[in-house]
Every structure is written in structure tokens, then in C-alpha cells.
DOSE-246938 format. One record per residue (C-alpha): residue in one letter; z, y negated, x negated; chain. Coordinates in steps of 0.001 Angstrom, whole numbers, plus 524288, in hexadecimal, padded with zeros to 5 digits. Layout:
BEGIN
residuo,Z,Y,X,cadena
A,Z,Y,X,A
...
END
This chain:
BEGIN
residuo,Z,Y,X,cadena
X,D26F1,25D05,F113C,A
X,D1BE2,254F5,F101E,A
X,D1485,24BD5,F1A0B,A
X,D135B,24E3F,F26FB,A
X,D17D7,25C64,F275E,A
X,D2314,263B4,F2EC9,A
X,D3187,265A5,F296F,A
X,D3239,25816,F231F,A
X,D4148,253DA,F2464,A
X,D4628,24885,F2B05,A
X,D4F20,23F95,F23AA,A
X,D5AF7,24043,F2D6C,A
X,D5BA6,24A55,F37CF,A
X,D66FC,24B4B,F42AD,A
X,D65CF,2585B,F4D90,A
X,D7238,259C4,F5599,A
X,D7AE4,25099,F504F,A
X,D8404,247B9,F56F7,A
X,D890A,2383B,F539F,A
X,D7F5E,23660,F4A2D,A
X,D7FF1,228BA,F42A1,A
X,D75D2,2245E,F3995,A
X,D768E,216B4,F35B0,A
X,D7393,20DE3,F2A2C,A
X,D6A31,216B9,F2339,A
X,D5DE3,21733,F1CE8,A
X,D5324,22383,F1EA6,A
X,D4733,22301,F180D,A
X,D3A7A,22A9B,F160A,A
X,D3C5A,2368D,F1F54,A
X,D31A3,24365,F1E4E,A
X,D325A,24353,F2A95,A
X,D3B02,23DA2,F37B7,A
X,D45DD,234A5,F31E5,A
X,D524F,23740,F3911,A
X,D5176,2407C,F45A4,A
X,D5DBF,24276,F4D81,A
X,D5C09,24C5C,F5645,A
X,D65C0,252AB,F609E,A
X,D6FC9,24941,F5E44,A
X,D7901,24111,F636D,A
X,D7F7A,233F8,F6291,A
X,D7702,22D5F,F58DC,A
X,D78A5,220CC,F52A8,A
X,D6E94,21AC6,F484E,A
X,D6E9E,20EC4,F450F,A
X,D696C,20650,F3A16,A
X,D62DA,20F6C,F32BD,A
X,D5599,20D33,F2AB5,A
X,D4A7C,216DA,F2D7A,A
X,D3EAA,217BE,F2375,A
X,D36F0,22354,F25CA,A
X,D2745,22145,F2198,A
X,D2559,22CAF,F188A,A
X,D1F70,23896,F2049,A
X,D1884,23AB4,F2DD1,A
X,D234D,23BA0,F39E7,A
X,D2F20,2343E,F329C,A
X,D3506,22EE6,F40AD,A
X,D3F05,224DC,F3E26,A
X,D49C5,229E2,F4747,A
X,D4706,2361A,F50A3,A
X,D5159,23601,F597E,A
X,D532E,2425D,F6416,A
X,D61F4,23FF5,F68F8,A
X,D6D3C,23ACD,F7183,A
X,D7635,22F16,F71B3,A
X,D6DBB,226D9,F674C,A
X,D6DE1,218DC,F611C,A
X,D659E,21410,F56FB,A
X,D65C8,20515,F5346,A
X,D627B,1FD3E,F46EF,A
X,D5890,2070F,F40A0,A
X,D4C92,201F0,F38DC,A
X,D42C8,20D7F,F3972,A
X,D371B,20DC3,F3108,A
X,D2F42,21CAA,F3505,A
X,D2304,22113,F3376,A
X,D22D1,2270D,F3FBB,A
X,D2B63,22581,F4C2B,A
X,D3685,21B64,F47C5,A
X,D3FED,22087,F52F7,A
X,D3BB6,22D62,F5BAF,A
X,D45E9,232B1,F66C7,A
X,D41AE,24105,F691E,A
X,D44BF,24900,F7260,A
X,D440C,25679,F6D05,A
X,D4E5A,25FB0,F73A9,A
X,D4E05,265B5,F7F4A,A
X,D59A7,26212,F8A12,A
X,D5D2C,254EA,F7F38,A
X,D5A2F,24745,F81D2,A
X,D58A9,23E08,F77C0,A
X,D602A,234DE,F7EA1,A
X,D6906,227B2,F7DBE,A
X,D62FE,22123,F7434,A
X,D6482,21213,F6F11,A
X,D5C00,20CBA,F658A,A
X,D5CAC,1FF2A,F6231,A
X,D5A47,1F3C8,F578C,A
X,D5023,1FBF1,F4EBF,A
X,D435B,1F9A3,F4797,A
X,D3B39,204B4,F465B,A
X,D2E79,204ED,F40C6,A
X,D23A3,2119D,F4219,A
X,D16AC,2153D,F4087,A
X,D1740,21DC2,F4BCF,A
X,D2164,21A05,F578D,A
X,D2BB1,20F3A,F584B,A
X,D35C6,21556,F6049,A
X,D32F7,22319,F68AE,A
X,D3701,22A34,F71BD,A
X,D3032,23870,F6F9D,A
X,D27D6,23FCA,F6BD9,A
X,D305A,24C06,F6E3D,A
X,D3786,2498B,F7CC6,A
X,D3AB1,2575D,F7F94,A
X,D491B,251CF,F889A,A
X,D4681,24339,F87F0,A
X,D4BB9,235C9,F8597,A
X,D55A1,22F57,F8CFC,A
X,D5D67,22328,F8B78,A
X,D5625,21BB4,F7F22,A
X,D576A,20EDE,F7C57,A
X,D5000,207B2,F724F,A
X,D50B7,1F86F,F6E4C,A
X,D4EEA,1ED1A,F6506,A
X,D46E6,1F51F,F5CFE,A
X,D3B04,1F1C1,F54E3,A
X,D2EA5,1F933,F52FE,A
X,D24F6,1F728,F4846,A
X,D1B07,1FFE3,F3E40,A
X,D221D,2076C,F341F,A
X,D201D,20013,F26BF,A
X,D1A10,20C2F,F1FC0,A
X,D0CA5,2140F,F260F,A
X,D0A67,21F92,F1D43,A
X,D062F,22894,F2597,A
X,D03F5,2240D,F3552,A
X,CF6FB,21D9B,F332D,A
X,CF337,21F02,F4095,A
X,CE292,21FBE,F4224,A
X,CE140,21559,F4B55,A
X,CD4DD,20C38,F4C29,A
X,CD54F,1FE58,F4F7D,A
X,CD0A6,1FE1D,F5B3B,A
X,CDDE5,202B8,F5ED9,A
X,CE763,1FE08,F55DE,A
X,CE6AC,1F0F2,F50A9,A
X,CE5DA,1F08C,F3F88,A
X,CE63C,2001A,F4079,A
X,CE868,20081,F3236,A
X,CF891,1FB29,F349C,A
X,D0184,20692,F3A85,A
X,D0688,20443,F4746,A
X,D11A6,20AC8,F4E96,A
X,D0CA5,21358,F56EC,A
X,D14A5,20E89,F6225,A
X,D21CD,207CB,F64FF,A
X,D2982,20E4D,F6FA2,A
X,D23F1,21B5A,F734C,A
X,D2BEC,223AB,F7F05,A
X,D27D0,23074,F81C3,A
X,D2B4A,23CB7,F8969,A
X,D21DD,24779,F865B,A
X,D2B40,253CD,F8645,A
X,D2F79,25607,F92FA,A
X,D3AD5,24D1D,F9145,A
X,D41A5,2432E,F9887,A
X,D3F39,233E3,F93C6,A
X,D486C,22B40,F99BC,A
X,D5138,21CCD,F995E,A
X,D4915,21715,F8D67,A
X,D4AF1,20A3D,F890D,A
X,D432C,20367,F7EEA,A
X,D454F,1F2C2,F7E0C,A
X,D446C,1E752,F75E7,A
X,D3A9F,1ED2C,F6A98,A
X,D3180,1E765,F6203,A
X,D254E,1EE78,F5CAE,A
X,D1C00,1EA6A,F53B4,A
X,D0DB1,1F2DE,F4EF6,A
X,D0E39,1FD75,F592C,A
X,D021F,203D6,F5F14,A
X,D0948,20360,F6C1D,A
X,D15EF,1FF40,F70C9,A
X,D1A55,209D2,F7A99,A
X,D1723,218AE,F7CA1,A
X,D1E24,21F0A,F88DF,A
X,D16A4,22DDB,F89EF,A
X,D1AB1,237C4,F9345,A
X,D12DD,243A1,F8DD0,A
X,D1284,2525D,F8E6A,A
X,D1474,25758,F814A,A
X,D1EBB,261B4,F8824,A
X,D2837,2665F,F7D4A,A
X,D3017,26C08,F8846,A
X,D319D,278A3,F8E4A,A
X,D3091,273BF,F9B22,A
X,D2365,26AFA,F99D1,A
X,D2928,260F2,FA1B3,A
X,D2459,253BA,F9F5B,A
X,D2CF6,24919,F9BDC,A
X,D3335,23FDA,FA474,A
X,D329E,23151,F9DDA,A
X,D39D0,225A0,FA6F0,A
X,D413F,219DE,FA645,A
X,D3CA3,21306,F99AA,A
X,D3E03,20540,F964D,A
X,D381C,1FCA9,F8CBD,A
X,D397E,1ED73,F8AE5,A
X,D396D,1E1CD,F83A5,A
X,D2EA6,1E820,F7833,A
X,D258D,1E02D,F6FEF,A
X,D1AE8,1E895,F6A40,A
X,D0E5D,1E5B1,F6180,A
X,D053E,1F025,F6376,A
X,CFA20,1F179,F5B88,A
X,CF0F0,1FC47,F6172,A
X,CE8BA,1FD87,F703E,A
X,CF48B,207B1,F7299,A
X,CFC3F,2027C,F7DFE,A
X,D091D,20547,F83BD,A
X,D08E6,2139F,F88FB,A
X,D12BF,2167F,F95F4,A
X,D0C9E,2242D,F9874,A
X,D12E9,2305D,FA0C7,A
X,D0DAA,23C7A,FA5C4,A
X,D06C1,23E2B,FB26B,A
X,D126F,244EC,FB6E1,A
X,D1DA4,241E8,FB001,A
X,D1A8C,231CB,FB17E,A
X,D21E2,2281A,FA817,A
X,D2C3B,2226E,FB089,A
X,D32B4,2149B,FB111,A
X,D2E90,20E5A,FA4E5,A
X,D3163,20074,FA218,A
X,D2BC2,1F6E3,F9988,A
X,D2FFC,1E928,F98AE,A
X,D2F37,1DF22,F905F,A
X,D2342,1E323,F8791,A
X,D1C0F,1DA61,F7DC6,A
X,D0F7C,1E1CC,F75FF,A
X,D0629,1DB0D,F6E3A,A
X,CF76C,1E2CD,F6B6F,A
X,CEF86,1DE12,F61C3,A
X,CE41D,1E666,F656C,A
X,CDBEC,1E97A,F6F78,A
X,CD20D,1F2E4,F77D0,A
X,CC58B,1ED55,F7B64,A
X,CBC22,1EDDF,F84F0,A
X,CB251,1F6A6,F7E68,A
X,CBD46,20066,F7902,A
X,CC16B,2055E,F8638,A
X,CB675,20F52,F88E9,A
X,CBBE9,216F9,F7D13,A
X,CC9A5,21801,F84FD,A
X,CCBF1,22345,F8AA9,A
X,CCBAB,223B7,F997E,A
X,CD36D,22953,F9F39,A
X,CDE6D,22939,F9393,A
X,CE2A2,2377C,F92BE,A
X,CEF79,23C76,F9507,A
X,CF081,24419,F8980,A
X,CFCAF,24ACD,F8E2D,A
X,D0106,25300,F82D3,A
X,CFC9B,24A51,F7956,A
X,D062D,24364,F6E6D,A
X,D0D3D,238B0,F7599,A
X,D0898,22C40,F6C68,A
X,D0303,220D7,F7040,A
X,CF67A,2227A,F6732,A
X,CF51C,230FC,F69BB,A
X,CF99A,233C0,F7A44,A
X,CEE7B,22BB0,F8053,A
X,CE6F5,2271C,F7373,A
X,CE8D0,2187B,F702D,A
X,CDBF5,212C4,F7A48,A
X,CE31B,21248,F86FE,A
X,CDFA6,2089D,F92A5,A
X,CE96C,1FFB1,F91F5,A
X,CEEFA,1F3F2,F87BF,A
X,CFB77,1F4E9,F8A10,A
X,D0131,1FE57,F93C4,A
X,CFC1C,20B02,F9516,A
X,D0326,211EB,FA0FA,A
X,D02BF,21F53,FA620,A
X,D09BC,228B6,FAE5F,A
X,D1485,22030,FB1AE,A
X,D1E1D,21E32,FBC21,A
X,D24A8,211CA,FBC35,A
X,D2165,207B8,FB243,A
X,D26E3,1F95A,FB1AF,A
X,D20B8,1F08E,FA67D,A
X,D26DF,1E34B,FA7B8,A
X,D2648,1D7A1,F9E47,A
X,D1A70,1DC5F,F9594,A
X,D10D1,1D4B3,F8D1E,A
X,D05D9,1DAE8,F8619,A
X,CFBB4,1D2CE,F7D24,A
X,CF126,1D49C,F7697,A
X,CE8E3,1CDF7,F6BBB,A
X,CDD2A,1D29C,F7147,A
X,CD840,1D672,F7DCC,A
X,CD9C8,1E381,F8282,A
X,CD020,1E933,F8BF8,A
X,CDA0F,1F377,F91EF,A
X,CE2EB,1F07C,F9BFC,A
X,CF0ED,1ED37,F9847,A
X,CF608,1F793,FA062,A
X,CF01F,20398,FA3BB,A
X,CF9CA,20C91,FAD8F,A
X,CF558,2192D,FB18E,A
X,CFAD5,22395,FBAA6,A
X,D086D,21914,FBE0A,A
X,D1060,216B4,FC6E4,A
X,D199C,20B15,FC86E,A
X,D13D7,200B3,FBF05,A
X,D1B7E,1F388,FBC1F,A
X,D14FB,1E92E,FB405,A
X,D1CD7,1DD3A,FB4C3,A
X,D196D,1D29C,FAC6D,A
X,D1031,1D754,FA310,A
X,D078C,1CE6B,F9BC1,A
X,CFB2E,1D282,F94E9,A
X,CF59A,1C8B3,F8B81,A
X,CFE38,1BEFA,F91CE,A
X,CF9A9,1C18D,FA09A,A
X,D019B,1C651,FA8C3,A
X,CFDD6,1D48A,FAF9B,A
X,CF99B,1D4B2,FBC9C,A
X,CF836,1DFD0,FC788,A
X,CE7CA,1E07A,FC642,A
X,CE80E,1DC09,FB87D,A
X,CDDA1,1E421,FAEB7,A
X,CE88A,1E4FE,FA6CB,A
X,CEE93,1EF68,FAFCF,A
X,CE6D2,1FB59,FB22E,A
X,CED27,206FA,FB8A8,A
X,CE88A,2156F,FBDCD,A
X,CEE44,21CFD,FC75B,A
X,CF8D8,212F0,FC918,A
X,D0137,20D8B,FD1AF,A
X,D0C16,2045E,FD508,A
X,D084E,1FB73,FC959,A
X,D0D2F,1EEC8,FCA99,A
X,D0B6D,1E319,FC3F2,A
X,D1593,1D7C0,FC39E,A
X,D14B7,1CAE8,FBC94,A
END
């Protein structure tokens, strides 16, 4: 079918089934998404080998159904190594357990979206691993090195990335104990308005937890914890966070920032492409958000970084507890904590 072009076949494809069992297998070189199991129910994978680097879109695992467990899988994908969707109407993708895996991407560790047309409920996700795929033949992102540091070495784009952008529900996440390694930024969380539903409703995103990660980043791009203005993210929790940043803004780069960052409502929900990659803060960048608890968090960097570590915008109900930048610890009128039309931020060391 050639590259990059519609129709291409995906090496394994499940709609409707139920008790599916793959295990112990081997699939290689897909034209397109590797294995996709979609509408189904009660599916167990376990310990199968992934290598899909061939051709644009070649997703290790897509994953749109109920009553789920994968463990033991080594994925090596050109694009997403696992994607949950969300693509019928009145279906969750829902009860999920993913645990003990090593993926490796040049686009997105582990992800939650894009298509979130009922939701996501009940996902678990840990001891996992995320690193670069081991073959780039197509993804050679343009980016300059102001931004990313050695621009010439692929990156994944970024490690966890949660998003409700449909008009569907995202609840009862859990992400803990990960390790990634050469990502452009650790964690994505996007409520958007792409509005694949009838009803134009935005999505509702709450309860989502995240702990005990260790991440090297290697781009400005921080963390991104962004709702809407009205549809807020709601009760997220990070705790436990190490991230390393070898590179940094400085001084003289920040009048080429854009000010205010634009909300870009519609636009693709990526961390390079929804609000660019220059954003005002190192490490957190939060907006529209209602309830946020960040406890036990260390960021450091090799250089210094003439942003703020945090900048929250448009929140309500801020925790930061025991976060350490550069090996100080945060405090309430720190520079490293700018906010906007904040309040109830509180700062606890």
C-alpha cells in the first residue's frame, strides 16, 4: 500500500470478540497499527514481543476495550507503543491492568487518547519502562537546539500522556513506579475540544494518580496538567516524581515566548504542537485545574533555567508538598512559583 497512505493492514486485528488470549508470540514489521483489539472483551496478553518500525503510524498495541490485562510485553513501535482509544459511542474502554512492560517509541510511551469519544475508566499501569525505539526511519522531528538538547538523537515525544478531547468521561487512572529515559517531556494531561461527538460536550477528566516516576527529559517542554476553562482537570495527583533536564531557557530567550500562551483549543493534543514547546515554566506547566496535589517531587537541572519551575494559571486548590528544585526546597513566595488567576495555592515543606 505504500508509505504513509490509507488502507494499509494491521498485522492482528480483533472487533467484537470475547476471551481473547495472545501470549508468547512474536509480530514484526506491521504497514500499519500492530495489533488493535477493538470492542472486545476479557483480554489477556501477556509476554508477547512487538517490533513494528517499518511504516508511519505502526502503534505497538491499540487497545479500545473491557476487562483487560497486559503484562510482560517488550514493545519496540515506531509510533505509539501502547494507545487505549476510546472510539464508540455509549463504550468505555475500561478495567484495564498493565504491568511489568518495556516499551520503547518515537512518539508516546503509554497513552491514553487521542480518540475519547465515551472515555477511560479504571486503568492501571505499573513497573513499566519507557525508552526511544531502537530504529528512527521516519519521525525525525525538526527541532532546534535551543529546545532539545543533541537534536540530531530521536526522543520520545513524551512518557505518559492522558487525554480527554471527545466529549468523554476520564476517570480512576493510575500510573506508578515507571522509569523513562530520552523523552521530550514526562507527562501530558490535555482536556481539549476536538468534539467527535454529537453532543459537543466537553470531556470530564478527574481522579488521576501518578507516583513514584523517574524521568530524563531532554527538551525546555515541561510537564503539561492543562483543562478547559470550563470543563477544569479535576483531582490530579502526582507524587513521588524524579526528572532530570539537561537543557535550559535563558534569560535573553524569553522575549521570543509567547505571552500570553494561547489556548489553542481545537488544536492536536501533543505536547510539541497544543501550546508550542516555549512555555513559562521548567517543570510544571498548570492550567485550568481544580484540585491538584504534587507531593514528593524533585526536578534538576544541569543548567540554569530562567523560567519559573511552576507556572499555574486559571487553578484552584494547589498542593505542593515537598518539592525540591535544584536541591532547594519550594517555598510560598519562591520565583520558582508563578501563578495567574490563582488561588488556594499552598506550599508545604
Amino acid at each position: 500500500m505504500g508509505l504513509n497512505t490509507d488502507g494499509r493492514p494491521k498485522n492482528l486485528f480483533f472487533i467484537g470478540c470475547t476471551h481473547v488470549l495472545l501470549r508468547d508470540i512474536s509480530v514484526l514489521n506491521s504497514a500499519q497499527v500492530t495489533i488493535s483489539v477493538s470492542g472486545c472483551k476479557q483480554v489477556n496478553i501477556d509476554g508477547i514481543y512487538l517490533r513494528s518500525l517499518v511504516n508511519w503510524n505502526c502503534d505497538g498495541l491499540d487497545i479500545d476495550a473491557q476487562d483487560v490485562t497486559i503484562a510482560n510485553c517488550v514493545i519496540d513501535a515506531e509510533d505509539d507503543a501502547i494507545c487505549f482509544k476510546s472510539e464508540y459511542l455509549n463504550k468505555f474502554c475500561e478495567n484495564i491492568t498493565v504491568t511489568n512492560c518495556v516499551v520503547s517509541s518515537l512518539c508516546n510511551g503509554i497513552k491514553l487518547g487521542t480518540g475519547s469519544r465515551t472515555g477511560f475508566r479504571n486503568i492501571t499501569v505499573n513497573n513499566c519502562v519507557i525508552k526511544k525505539a531502537s530504529v528512527n526511519g521516519y519521525r525525525h522531528w525538526k527541532m532546534t537546539p535551543d529546545v532539545v538538547d543533541s537534536p540530531d538523537i530521536q526522543s520520545v515525544n513524551t512518557g505518559i500522556v492522558i487525554l480527554g478531547v471527545d466529549g468523554g468521561l476520564v476517570e480512576n487512572i493510575n500510573f506508578s513506579n515507571i522509569v523513562m529515559t530520552d523523552v521530550l517531556s514526562p507527562i501530558f494531561i490535555r482536556v481539549g475540544r476536538r468534539f467527535l461527538n454529537p453532543d459537543q460536550k466537553p470531556s470530564v477528566m478527574r481522579h488521576i494518580t501518578i507516583q513514584n516516576v523517574r524521568a530524563e527529559s531532554r527538551s525546555i517542554i515541561p510537564t503539561i496538567i492543562a483543562g478547559l476553562a470550563d470543563s477544569p482537570a479535576e483531582d490530579i495527583r502526582l507524587a513521588n516524581i524524579r526528572i532530570t533536564v539537561p537543557i535550559a531557557v535563558h534569560a535573553d530567550s524569553l522575549r521570543n515566548f509567547p505571552n500570553p500562551v494561547p489556548e489553542n483549543l481545537k488544536g492536536y493534543p501533543e505536547n510539541r504542537l497544543t501550546f508550542g514547546t516555549r512555555l513559562p515554566a521548567s517543570a510544571f506547566y498548570v492550567r485550568h485545574v481544580r484540585g491538584l496535589n504534587l507531593s514528593d517531587i524533585s526536578v534538576t537541572f544541569r543548567e540554569n533555567d530562567a523560567r519559573p519551575a511552576f507556572y499555574i494559571d486559571d487553578s484552584k486548590g494547589i498542593m505542593l508538598k515537598s518539592v525540591w528544585i535544584d536541591g532547594k526546597p519550594l517555598a510560598n513566595k519562591d520565583a520558582m512559583l508563578s501563578q495567574t488567576n490563582s488561588e488556594r495555592i499552598e506550599v508545604v515543606n
